[in-house]
C-alpha positions as CSV (number, residue, x, y, z in Angstrom):
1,X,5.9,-30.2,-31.7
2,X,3.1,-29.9,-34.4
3,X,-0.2,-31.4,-33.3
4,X,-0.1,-34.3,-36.3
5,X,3.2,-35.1,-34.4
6,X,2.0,-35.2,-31.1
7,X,-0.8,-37.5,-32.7
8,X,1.8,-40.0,-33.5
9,X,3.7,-39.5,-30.6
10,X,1.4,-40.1,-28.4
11,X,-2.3,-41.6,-29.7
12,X,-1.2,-44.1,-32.2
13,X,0.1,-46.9,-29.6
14,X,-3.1,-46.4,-27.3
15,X,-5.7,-46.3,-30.5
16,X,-3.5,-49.2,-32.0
17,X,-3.9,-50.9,-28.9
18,X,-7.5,-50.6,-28.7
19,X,-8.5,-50.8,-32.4
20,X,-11.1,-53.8,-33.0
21,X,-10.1,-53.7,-36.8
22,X,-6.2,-54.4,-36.3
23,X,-6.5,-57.0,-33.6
24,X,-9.2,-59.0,-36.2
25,X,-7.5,-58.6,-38.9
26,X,-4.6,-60.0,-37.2
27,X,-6.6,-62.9,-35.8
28,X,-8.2,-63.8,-39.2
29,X,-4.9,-64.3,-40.9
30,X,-3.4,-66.0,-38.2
31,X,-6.2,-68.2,-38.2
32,X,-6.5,-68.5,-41.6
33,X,-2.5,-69.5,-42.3
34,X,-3.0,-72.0,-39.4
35,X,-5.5,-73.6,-41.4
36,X,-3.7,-72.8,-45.0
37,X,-0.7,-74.9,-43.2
38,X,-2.7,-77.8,-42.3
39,X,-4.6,-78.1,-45.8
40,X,-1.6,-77.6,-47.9
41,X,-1.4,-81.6,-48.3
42,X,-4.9,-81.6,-49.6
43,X,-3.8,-78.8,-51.9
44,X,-6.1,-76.7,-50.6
45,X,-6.5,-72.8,-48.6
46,X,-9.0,-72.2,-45.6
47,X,-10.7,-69.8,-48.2
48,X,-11.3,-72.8,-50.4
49,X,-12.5,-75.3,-47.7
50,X,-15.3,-72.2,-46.6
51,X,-16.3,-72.0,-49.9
52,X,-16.6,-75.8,-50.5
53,X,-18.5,-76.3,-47.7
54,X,-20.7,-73.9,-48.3
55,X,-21.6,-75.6,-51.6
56,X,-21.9,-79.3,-49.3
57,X,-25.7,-79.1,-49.7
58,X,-28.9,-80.9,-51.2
59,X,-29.6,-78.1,-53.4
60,X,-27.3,-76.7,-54.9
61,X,-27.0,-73.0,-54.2
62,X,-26.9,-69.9,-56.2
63,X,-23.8,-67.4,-56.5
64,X,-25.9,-64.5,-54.8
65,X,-26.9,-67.1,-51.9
66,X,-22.7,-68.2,-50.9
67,X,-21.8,-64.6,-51.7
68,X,-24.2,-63.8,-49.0
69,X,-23.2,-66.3,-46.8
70,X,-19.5,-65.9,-46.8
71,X,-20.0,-62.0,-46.5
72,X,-17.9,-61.8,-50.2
73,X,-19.1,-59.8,-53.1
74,X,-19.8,-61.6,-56.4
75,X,-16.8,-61.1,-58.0
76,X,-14.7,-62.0,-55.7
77,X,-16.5,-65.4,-55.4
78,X,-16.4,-66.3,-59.0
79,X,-12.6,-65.4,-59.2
80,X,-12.6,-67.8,-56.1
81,X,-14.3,-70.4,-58.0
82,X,-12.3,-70.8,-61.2
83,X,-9.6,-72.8,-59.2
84,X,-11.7,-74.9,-57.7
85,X,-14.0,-75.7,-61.5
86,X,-10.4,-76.3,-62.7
87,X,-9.5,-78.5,-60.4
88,X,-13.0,-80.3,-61.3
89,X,-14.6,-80.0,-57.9
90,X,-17.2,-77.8,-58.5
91,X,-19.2,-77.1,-61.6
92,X,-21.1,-73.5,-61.8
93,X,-24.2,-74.2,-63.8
94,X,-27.1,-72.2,-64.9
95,X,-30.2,-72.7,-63.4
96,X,-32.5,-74.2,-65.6
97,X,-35.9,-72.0,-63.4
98,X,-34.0,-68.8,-64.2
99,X,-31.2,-68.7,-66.7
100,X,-30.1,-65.4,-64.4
101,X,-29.1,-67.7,-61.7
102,X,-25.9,-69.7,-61.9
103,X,-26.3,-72.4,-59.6
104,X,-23.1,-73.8,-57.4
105,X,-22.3,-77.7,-56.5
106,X,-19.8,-80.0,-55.2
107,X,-18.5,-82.9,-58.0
108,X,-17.8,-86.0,-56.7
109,X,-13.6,-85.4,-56.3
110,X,-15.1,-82.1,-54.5
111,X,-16.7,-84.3,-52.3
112,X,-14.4,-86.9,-51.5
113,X,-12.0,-83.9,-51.0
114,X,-13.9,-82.1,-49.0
115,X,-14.3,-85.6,-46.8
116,X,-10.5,-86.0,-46.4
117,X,-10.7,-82.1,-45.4
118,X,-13.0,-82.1,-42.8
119,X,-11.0,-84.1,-40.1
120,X,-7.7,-81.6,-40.7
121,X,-10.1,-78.9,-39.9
122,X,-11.7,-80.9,-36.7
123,X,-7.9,-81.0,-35.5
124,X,-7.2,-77.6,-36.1
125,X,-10.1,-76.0,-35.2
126,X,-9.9,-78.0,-31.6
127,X,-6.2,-76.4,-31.1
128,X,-7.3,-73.4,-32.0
129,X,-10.5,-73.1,-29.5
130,X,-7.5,-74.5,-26.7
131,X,-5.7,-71.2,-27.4
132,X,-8.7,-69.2,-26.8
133,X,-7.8,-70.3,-23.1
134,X,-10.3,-69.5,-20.1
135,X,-12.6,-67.7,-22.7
136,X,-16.2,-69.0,-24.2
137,X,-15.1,-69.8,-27.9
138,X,-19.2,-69.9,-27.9
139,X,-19.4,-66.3,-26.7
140,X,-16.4,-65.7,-28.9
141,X,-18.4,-66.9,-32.2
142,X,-21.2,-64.9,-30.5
143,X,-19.7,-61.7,-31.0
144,X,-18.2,-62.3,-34.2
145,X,-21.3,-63.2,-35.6
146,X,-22.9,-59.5,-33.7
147,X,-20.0,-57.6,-35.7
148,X,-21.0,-59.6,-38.9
């Protein structure tokens, strides 16, 4: 037996086992098509309620600042976006202190949306932290937020 077979005869079920990557990966799109299944009356993914409330602010905020925030490069955020402008609940404007800056914000229908979203995710979320079990879902958000 070659030593690349012995590799996969033998390693891959222990590293797979331990492998931080696989078992979040796994978690986030669990998570995320729980959430994707109870927003699809509202018309709407987890990915889009994240985004949208990250743009429920005061001020509206810039493209580099959600990017940031959702840990999502730039271009992924606009393509992200262009849905959501369609769908009128957002408007991407540039800001009028540096024309550089495109600034991010809610319209009203985003709002109202967003209002009608929020107890679906209160629900979900509290069946979610259930399955977490005898765990700390605080400690657990800890150490998400460590690998982040």
């Amino acid at each position: 037996m070659s030593s690349a077979e012995r590799l996969l005869d033998q390693r891959t079920p222990r590293l797979r086992g331990n492998c931080l990557c696989l078992h979040l990966q796994r978690a986030a799109r669990a998570v995320a098509r729980r959430f994707d299944q109870a927003f699809r009356p509202l018309d709407l993914t987890s990915g889009q309620f994240s985004l949208m409330m990250a743009l429920n602010a005061l001020d509206a905020p810039s493209i580099g600042y959600v990017s940031a925030l959702l840990a999502m490069d730039r271009t992924t955020l606009t393509a992200n976006l262009k849905p959501l402008e369609r769908r009128g609940l957002v408007t991407v404007t540039v800001d009028a202190s540096d024309r550089r800056t495109r600034s991010l914000a809610l319209t009203s229908a985003g709002r109202t949306l967003l209002a009608a979203a929020v107890p679906i995710w209160r629900k979900t979320h509290a069946a979610l932290e259930s399955l977490v079990g005898l765990s700390d879902p605080d400690r657990l958000r800890a150490d998400l937020r460590a690998l982040s």
